[in-house]
N, C-alpha and C positions, 0 to 999 in steps of 0.2 A: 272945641273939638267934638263934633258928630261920635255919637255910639251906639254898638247895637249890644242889647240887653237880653239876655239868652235865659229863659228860665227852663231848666232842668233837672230833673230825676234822676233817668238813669240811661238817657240818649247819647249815644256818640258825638261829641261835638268838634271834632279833631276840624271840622270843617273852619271852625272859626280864625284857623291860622293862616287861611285863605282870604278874608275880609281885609275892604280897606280901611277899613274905620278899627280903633278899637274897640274891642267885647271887654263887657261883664258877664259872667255867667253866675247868676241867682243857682246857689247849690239846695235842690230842697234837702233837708235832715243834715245841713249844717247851717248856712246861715238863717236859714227859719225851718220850723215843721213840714211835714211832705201833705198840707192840706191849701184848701185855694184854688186849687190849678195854678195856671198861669195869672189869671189879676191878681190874685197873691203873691205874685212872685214883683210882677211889672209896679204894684203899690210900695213895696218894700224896696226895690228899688229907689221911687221918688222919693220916701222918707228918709232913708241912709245913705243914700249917697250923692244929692245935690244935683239938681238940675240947672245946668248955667241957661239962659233965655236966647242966646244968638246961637243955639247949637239945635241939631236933629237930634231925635233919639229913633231908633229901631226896635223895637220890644217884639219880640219872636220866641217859639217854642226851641227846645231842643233840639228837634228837626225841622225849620223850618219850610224845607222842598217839598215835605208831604201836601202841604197844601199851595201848589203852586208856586212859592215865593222865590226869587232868584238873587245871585251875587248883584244882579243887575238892578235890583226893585230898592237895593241901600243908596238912599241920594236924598238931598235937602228937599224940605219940602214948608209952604208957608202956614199949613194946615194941617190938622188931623187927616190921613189918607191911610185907609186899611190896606193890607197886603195880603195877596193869596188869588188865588182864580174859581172858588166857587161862593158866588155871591147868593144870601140867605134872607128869607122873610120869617118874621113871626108873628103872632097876633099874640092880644094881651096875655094869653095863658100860654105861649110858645110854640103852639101848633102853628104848622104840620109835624116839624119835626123833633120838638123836645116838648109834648105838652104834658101841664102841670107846672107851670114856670111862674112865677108870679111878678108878671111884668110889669101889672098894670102897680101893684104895692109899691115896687122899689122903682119903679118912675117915678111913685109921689114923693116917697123915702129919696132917694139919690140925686132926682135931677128935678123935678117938679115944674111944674109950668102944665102945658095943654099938650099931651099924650101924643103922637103919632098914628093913624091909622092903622101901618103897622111896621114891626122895626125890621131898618134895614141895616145887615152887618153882612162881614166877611166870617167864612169858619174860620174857624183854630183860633180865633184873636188876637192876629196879629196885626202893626199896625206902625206906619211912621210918624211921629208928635213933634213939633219943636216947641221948647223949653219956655217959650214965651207962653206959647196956649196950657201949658203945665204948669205953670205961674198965673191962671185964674181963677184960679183957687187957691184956698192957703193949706196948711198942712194940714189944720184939723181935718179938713175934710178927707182928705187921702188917710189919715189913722183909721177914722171914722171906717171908711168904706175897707181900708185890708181888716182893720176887727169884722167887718159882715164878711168875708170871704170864708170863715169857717164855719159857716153856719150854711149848715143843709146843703140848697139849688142855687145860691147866691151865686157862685162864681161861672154860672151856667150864663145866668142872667146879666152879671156884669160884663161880658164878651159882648152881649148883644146892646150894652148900654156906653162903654166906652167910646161908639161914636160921639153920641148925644151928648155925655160929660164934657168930651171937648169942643162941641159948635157949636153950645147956646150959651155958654159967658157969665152961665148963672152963678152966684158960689153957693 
């Protein structure tokens, strides 16, 4: 069964009664702290509550429409595929538009291998997964990276590194 994974504060999500799939909705300041952003919300997820491998997952903000994403953009898919309509570049230190980022660290820390010239993400970080590509890793790794979500620009960085996590196969 396909789901979409909603992580929220304190956004209106009445929307999600409307969805064909069923939601989760990640509550920050109950089922975890209100730190992370959203990769903190979308890691705790894959740790607590099981990713089956023949399913999609949707992992979206609280409002997902703000950046483009629509009822329409929820549907299976064979690969990591981000969602949203403004597509973003950064170089190793996040510039232009978030610099100070330390990209080039938590590439070697996260995903490691030979670096990108520069990374290419959707904002807001959202993004459709199936279970299988979430299955190439094991869990330590997902503990691993939601413990770096509370620390400092990490969860900044993790939006721009979630592509790369799931299309190089590394663990």
């Amino acid at each position: 069964m396909n789901r979409i994974v909603v992580a929220r504060w304190q956004e209106d999500t009445s929307w999600t009664r409307l969805a064909r799939w069923p939601t989760y909705v990640v509550q920050k300041g109950q089922q975890m702290p209100n730190e992370g952003r959203e990769p903190a919300s979308f890691l705790w997820y894959i740790l607590n509550k099981g990713i089956r491998p023949d399913d999609t997952y949707a992992f979206v903000q609280g409002d997902p429409f703000a950046h483009g994403v629509t009822m329409a953009d929820f549907r299976e898919v064979d690969a990591y595929t981000p969602l949203g309509t403004w597509e973003v570049e950064c170089d190793d230190q996040g510039a232009p538009h978030h610099p100070g980022l330390p990209m080039q660290q938590k590439w070697d820390d996260w995903i490691g291998g030979p670096r990108p010239d520069v990374y290419k993400f959707v904002a807001g970080g959202q993004f459709l997964v199936p279970g299988h590509v979430i299955h190439q890793h094991q869990k330590a790794k997902y503990r691993y990276l939601l413990d770096e979500m509370s620390i400092g620009s990490n969860p900044w960085v993790m939006e721009r590194l979630f592509p790369y996590l799931w299309s190089t196969g590394r663990a």
